[in-house]
KEKE-3310 file (N, C-alpha, C; in steps of 0.2 Angstrom, whole numbers, plus 5000, padded with zeros to 4 digits):
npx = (4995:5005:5019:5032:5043:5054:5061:5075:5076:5082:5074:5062:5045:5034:5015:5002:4987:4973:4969:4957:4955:4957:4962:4963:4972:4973:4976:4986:4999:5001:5002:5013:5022:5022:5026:5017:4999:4992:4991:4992:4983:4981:4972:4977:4981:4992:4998:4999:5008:5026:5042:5054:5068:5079:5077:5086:5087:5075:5067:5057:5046:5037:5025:5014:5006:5006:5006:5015:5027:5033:5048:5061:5077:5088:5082:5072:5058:5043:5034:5024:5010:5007:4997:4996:4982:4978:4985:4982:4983:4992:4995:4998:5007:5002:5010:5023:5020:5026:5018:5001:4986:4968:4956:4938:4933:4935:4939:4942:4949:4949:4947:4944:4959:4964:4975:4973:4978:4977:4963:4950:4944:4937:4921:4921:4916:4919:4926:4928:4934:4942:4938:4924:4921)
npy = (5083:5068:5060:5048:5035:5021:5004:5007:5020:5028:5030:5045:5054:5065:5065:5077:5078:5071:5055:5044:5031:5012:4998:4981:4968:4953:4948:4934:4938:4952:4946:4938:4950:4958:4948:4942:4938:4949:4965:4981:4996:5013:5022:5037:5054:5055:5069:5076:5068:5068:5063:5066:5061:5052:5047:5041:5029:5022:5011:5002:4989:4979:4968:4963:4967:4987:4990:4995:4991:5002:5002:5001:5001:5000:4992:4984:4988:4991:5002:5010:5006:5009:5013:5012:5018:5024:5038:5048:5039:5037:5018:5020:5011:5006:5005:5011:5025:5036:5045:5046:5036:5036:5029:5026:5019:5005:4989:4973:4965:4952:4940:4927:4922:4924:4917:4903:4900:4914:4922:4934:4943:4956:4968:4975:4976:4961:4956:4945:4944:4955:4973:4980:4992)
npz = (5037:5033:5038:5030:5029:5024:5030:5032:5034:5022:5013:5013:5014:5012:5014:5008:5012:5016:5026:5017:5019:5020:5013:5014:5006:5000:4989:4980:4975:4980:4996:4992:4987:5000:5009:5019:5026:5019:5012:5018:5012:5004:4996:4989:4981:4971:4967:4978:4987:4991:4989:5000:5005:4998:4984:4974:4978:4977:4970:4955:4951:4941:4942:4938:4919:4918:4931:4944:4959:4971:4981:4993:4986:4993:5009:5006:5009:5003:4998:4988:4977:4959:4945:4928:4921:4930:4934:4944:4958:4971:4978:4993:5006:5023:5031:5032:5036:5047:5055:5066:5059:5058:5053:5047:5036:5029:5022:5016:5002:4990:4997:4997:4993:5007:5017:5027:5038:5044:5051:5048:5058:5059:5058:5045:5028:5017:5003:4990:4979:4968:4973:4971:4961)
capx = (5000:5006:5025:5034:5048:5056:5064:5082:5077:5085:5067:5056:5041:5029:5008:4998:4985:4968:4968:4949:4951:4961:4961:4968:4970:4974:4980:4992:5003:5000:5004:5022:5026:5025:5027:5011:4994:4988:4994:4986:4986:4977:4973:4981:4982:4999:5001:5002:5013:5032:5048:5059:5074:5080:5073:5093:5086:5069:5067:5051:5046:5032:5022:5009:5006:5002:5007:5023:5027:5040:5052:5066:5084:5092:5081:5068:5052:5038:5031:5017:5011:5003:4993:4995:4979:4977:4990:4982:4983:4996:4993:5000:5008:5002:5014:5028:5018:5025:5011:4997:4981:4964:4952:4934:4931:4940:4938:4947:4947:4952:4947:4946:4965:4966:4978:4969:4979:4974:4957:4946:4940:4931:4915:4921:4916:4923:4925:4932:4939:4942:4934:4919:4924)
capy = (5080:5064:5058:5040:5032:5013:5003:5007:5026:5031:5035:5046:5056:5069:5066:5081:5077:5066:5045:5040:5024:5007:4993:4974:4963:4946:4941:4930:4944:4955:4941:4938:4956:4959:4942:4940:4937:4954:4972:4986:5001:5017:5027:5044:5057:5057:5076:5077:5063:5067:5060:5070:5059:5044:5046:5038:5022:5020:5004:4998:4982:4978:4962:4964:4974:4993:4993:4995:4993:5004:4997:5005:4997:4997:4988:4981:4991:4992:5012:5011:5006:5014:5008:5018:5017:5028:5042:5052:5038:5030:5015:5019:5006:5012:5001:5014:5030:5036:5049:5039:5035:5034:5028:5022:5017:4999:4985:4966:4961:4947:4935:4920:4921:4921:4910:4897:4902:4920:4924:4939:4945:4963:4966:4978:4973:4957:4954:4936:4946:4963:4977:4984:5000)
capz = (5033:5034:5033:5031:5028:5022:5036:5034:5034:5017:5007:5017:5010:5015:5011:5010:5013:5023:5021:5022:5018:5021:5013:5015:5001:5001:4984:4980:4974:4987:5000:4990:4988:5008:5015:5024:5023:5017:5012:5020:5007:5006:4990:4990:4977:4969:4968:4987:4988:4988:4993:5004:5004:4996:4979:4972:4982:4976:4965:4955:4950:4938:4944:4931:4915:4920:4937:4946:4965:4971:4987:4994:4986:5000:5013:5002:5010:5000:4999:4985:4969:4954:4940:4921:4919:4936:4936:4950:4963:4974:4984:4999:5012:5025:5036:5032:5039:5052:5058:5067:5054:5060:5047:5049:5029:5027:5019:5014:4995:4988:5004:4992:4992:5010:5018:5029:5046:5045:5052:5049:5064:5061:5055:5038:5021:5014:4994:4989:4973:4969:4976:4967:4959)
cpx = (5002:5016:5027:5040:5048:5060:5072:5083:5080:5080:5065:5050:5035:5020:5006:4993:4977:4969:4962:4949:4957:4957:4966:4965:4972:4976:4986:4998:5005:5004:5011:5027:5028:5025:5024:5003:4990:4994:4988:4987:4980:4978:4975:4981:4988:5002:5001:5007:5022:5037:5052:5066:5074:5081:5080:5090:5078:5069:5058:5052:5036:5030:5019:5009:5005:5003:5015:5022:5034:5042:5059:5072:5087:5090:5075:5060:5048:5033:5024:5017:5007:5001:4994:4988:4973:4983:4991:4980:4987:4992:4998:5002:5008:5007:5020:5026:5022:5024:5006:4990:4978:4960:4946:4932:4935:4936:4944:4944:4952:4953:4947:4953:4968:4970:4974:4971:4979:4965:4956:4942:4938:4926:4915:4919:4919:4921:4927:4935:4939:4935:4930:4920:4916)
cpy = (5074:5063:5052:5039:5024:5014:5007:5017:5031:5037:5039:5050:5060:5067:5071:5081:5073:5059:5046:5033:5020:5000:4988:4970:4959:4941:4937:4933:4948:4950:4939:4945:4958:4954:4940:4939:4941:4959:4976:4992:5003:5021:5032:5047:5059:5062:5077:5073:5066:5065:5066:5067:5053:5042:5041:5029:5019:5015:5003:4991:4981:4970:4959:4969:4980:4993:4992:4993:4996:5002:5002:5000:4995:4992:4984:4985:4992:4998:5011:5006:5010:5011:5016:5019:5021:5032:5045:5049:5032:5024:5015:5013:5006:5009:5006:5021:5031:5043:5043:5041:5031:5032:5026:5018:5010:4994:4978:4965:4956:4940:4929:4917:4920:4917:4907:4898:4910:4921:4933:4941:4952:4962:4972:4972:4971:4956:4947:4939:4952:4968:4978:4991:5008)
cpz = (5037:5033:5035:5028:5027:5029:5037:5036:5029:5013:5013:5014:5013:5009:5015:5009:5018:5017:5025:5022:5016:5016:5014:5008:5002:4996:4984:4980:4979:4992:4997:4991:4995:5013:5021:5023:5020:5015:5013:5016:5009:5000:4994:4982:4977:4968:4974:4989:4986:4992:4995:5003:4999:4988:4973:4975:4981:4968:4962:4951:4947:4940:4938:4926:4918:4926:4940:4955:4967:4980:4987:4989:4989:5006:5012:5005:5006:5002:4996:4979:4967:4946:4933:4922:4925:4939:4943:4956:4964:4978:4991:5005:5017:5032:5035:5034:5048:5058:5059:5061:5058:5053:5050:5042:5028:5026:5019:5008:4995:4994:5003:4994:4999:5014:5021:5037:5046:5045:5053:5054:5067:5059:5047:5033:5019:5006:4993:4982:4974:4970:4971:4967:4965)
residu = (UNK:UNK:UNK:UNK:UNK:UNK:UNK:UNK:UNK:UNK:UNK:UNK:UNK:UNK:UNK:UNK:UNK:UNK:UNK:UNK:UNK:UNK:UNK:UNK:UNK:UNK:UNK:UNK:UNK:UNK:UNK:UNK:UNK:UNK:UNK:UNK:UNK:UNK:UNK:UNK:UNK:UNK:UNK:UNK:UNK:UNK:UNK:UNK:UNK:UNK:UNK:UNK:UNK:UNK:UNK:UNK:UNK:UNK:UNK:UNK:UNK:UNK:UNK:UNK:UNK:UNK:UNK:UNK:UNK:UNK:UNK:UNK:UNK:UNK:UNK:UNK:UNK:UNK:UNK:UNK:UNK:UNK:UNK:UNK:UNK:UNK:UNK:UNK:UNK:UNK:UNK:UNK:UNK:UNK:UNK:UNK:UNK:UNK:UNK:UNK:UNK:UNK:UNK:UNK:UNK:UNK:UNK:UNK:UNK:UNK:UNK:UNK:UNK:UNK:UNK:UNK:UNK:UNK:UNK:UNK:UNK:UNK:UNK:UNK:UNK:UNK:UNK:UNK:UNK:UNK:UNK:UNK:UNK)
# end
């Protein structure tokens, strides 16, 4: 089992479950919604996902059609998003776990996007757009 919280401590939430797999993306989006050169996210099955507290403070925010990202209200965190069009998976943030996660499965899409002062320096698979299904 996993569990996490937003910074301010209001939202929290139990995963039950395993993460095999990290990704970083790099789109433009991405990089606005968390204010840096990437988001590191991790699918997860939404039936083991639940909030423990907070759920009065949880905010979403549609970017694009069919997806949402949900963020605390209170201290702006960003938890997960979810796409209509994939009921049965969160994207996981996984910056707000606070259990440790090991993964060995990871990836970077969207490497195109980029900024120009962040360097890539493992050797995971790089995409320049989205991942291949």
């Amino acid at each position: 089992m996993h569990t996490g919280s937003c910074l301010c401590g209001q939202i929290t939430y139990e995963y039950h479950g395993e993460i095999h797999e990290l990704s970083r993306c790099y789109c433009h989006q991405c990089q606005k919604a968390q204010g840096g050169a990437f988001v590191a996210v991790a699918p997860v099955d939404a039936r083991r996902f639940t909030l423990t507290a907070g759920r009065s403070c949880l905010k979403t925010f549609s970017a694009s059609p069919g997806k949402v990202r949900a963020f605390c209200g209170e201290c702006g965190s960003p938890l997960y998003s979810a796409r209509d069009d994939l009921p049965e998976v969160l994207r996981l943030r996984v910056g707000t776990l606070d259990t440790p996660l090991r993964v060995n499965q990871q990836v970077h899409a969207f490497t195109d996007d980029r900024p120009l002062w962040y360097e890539i320096l493992d050797d995971y698979p790089q995409y320049p757009g989205k991942r291949p299904a």
